[in-house]
PDB file of N, CA, C and O in Angstrom:
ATOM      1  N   UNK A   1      26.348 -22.714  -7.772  1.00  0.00           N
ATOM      2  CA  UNK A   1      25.013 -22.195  -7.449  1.00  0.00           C
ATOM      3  C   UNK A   1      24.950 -21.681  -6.014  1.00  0.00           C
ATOM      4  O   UNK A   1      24.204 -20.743  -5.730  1.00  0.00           O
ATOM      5  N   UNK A   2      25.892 -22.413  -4.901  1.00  0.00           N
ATOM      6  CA  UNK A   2      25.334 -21.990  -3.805  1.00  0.00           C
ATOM      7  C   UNK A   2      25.875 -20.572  -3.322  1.00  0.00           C
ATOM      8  O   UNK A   2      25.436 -19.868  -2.413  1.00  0.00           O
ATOM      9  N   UNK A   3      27.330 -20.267  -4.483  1.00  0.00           N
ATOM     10  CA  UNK A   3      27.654 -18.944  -3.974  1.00  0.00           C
ATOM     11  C   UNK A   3      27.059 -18.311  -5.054  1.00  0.00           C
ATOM     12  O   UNK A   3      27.868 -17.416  -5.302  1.00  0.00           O
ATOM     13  N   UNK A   4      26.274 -18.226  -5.745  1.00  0.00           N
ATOM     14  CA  UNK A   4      25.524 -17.338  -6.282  1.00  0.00           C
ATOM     15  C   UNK A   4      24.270 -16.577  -5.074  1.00  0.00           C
ATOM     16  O   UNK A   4      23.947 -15.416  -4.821  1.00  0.00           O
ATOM     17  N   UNK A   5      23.767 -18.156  -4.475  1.00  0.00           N
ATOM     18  CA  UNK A   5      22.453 -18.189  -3.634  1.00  0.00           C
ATOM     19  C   UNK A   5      23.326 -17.007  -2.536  1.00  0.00           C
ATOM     20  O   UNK A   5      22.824 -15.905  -2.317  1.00  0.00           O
ATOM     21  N   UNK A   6      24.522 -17.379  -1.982  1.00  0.00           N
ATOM     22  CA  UNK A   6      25.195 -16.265  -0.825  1.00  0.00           C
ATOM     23  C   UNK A   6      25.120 -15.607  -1.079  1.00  0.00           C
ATOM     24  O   UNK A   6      24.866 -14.911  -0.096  1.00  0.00           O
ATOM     25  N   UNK A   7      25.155 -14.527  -2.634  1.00  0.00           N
ATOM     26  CA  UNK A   7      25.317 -13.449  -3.086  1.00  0.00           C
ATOM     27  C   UNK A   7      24.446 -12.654  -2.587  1.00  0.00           C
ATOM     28  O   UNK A   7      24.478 -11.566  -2.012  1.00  0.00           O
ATOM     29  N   UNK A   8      23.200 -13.819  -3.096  1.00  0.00           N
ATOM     30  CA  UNK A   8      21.752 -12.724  -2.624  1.00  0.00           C
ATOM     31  C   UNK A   8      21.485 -12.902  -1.745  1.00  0.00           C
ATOM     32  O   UNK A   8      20.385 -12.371  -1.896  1.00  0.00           O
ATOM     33  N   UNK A   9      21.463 -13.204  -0.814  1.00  0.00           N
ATOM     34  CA  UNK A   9      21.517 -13.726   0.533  1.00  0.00           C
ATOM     35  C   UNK A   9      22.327 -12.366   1.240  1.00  0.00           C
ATOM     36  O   UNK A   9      21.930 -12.016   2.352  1.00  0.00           O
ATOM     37  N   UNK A  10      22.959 -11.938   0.879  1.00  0.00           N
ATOM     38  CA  UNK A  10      23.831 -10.871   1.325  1.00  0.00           C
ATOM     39  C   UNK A  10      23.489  -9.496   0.610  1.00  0.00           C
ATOM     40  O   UNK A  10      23.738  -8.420   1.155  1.00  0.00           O
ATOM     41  N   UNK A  11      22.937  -9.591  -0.574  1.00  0.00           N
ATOM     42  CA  UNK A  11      22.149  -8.808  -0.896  1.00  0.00           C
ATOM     43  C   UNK A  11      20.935  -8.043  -0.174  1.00  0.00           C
ATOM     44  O   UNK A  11      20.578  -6.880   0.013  1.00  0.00           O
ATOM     45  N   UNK A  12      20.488  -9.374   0.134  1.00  0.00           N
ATOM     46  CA  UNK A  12      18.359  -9.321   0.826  1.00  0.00           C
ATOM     47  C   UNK A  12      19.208  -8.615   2.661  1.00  0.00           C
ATOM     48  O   UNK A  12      18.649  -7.888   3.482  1.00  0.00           O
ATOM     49  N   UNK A  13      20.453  -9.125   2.722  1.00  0.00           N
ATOM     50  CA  UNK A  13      20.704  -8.408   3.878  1.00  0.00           C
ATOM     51  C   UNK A  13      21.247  -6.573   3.567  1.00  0.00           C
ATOM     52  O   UNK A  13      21.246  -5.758   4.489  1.00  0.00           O
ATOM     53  N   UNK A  14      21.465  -6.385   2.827  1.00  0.00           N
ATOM     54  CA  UNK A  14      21.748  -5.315   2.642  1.00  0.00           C
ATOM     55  C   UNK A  14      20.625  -4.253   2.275  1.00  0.00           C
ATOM     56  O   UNK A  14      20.732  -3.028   2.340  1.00  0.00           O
ATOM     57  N   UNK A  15      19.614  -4.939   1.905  1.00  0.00           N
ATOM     58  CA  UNK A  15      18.147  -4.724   1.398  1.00  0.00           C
ATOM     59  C   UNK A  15      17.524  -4.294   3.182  1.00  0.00           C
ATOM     60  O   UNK A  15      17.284  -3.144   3.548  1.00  0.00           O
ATOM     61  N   UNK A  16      17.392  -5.405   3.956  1.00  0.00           N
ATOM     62  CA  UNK A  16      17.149  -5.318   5.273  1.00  0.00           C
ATOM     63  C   UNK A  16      18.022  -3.669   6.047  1.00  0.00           C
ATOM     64  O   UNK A  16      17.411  -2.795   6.662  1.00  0.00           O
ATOM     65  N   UNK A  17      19.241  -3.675   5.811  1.00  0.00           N
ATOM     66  CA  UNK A  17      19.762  -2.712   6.230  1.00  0.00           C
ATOM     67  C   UNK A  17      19.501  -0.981   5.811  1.00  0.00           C
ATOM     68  O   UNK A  17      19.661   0.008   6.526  1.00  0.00           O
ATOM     69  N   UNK A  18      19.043  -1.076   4.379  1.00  0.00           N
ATOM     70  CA  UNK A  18      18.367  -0.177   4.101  1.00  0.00           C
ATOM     71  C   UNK A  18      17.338  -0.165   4.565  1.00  0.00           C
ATOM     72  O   UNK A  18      17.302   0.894   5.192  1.00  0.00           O
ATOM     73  N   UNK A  19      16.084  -0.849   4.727  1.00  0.00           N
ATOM     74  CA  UNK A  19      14.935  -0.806   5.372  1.00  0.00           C
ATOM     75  C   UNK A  19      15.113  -0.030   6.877  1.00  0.00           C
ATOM     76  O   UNK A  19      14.618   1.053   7.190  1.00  0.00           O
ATOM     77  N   UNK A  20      15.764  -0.700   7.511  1.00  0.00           N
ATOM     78  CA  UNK A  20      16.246  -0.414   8.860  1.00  0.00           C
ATOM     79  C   UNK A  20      16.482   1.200   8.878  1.00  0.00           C
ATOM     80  O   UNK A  20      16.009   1.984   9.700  1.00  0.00           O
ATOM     81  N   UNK A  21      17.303   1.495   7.807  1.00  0.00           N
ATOM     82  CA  UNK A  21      17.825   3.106   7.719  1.00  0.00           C
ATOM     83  C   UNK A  21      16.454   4.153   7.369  1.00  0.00           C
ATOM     84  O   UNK A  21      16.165   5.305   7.690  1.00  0.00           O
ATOM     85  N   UNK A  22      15.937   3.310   6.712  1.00  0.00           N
ATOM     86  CA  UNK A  22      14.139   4.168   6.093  1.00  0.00           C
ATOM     87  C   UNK A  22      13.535   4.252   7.806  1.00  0.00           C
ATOM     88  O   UNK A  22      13.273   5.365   8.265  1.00  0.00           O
ATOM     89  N   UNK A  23      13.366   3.121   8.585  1.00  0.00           N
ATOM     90  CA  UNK A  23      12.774   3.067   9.366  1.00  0.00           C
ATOM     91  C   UNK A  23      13.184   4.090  10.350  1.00  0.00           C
ATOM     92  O   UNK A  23      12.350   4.561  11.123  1.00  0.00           O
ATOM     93  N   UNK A  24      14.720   4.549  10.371  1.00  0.00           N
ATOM     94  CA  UNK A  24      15.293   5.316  11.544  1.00  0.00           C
ATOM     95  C   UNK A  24      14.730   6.798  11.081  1.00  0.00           C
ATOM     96  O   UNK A  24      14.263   7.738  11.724  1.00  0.00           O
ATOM     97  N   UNK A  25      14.950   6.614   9.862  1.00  0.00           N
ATOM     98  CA  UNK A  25      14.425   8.528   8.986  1.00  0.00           C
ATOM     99  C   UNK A  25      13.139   8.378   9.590  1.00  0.00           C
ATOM    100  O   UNK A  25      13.003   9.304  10.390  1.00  0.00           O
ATOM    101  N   UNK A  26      11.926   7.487   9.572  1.00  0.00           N
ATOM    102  CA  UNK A  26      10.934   7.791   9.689  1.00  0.00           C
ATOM    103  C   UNK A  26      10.260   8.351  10.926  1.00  0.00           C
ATOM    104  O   UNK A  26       9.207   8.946  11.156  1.00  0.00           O
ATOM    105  N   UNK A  27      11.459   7.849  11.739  1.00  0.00           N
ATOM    106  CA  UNK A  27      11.581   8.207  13.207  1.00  0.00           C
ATOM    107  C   UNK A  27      11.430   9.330  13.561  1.00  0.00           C
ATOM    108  O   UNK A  27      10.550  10.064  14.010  1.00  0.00           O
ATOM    109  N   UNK A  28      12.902   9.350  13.156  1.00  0.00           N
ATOM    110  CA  UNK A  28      13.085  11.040  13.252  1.00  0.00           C
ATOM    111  C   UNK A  28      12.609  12.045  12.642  1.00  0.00           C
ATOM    112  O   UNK A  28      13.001  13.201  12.802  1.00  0.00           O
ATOM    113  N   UNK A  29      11.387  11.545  11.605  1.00  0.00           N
ATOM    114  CA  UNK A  29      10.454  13.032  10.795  1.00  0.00           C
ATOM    115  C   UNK A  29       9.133  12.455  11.774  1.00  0.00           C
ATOM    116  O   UNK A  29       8.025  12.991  11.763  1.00  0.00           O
ATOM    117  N   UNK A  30       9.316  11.842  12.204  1.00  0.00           N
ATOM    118  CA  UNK A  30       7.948  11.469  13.782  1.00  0.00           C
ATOM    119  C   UNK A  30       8.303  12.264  14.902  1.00  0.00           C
ATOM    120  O   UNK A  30       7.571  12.807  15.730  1.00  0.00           O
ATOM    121  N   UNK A  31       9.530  12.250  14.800  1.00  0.00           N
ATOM    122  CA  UNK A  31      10.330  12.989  16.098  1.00  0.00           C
ATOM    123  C   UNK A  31       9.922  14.797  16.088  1.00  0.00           C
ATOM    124  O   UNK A  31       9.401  15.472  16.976  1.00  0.00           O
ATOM    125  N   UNK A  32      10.537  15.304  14.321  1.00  0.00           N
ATOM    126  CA  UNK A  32      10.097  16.184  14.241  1.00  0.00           C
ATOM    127  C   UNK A  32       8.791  16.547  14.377  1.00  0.00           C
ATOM    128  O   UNK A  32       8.520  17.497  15.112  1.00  0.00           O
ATOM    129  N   UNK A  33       7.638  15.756  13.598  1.00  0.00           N
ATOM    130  CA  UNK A  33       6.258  16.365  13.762  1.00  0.00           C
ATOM    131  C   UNK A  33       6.254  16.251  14.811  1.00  0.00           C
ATOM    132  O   UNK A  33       5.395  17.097  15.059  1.00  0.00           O
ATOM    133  N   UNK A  34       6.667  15.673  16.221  1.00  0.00           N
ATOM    134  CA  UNK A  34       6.132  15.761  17.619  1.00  0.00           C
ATOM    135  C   UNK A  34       6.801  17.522  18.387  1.00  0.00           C
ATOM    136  O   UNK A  34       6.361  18.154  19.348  1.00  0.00           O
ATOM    137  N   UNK A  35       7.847  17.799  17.557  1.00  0.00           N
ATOM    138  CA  UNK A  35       8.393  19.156  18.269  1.00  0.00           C
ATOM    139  C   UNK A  35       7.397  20.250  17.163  1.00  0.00           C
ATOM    140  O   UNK A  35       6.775  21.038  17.876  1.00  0.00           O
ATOM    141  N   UNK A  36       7.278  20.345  16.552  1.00  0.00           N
ATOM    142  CA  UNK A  36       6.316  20.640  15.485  1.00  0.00           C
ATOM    143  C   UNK A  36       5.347  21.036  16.318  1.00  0.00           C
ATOM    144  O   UNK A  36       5.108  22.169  16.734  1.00  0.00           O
ATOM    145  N   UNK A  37       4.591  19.618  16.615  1.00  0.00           N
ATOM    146  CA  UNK A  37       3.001  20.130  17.587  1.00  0.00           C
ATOM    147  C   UNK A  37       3.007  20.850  18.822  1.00  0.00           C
ATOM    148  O   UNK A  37       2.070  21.545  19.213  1.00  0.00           O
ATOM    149  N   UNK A  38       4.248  20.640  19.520  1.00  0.00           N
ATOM    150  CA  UNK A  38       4.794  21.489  20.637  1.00  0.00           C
ATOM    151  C   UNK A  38       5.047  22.809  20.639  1.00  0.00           C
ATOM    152  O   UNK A  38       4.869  23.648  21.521  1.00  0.00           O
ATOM    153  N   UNK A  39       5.598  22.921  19.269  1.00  0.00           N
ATOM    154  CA  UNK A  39       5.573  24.494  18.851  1.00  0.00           C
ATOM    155  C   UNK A  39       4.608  25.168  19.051  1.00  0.00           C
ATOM    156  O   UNK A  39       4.539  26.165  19.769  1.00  0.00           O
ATOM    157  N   UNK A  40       3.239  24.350  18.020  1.00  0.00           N
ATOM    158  CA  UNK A  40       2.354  25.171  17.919  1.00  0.00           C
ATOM    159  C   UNK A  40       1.560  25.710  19.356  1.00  0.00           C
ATOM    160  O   UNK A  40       1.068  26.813  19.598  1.00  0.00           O
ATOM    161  N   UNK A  41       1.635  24.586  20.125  1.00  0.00           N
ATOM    162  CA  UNK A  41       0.927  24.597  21.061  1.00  0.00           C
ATOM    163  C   UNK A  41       0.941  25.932  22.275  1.00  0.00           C
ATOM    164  O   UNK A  41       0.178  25.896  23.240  1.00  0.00           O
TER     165      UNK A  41
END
């Protein structure tokens, strides 16, 4: 059972690491709308 429990455990971290990667994209399309408004300006 408990290396089952590691499995996901390493899973929910890999879960975290995707999150992390969503979070960096979201960045950088924040990044863009900020050169975006600069454009217009």
């Amino acid at each position: 059972m408990k290396e089952g429990e590691t499995e996901r455990n390493e899973t929910k971290e890999g879960e975290t690491e995707r999150n992390e990667t969503k979070e960096g994209e979201r960045r950088r399309n924040e990044m863009k709308e900020g050169v975006r408004e600069r454009n217009e300006t």
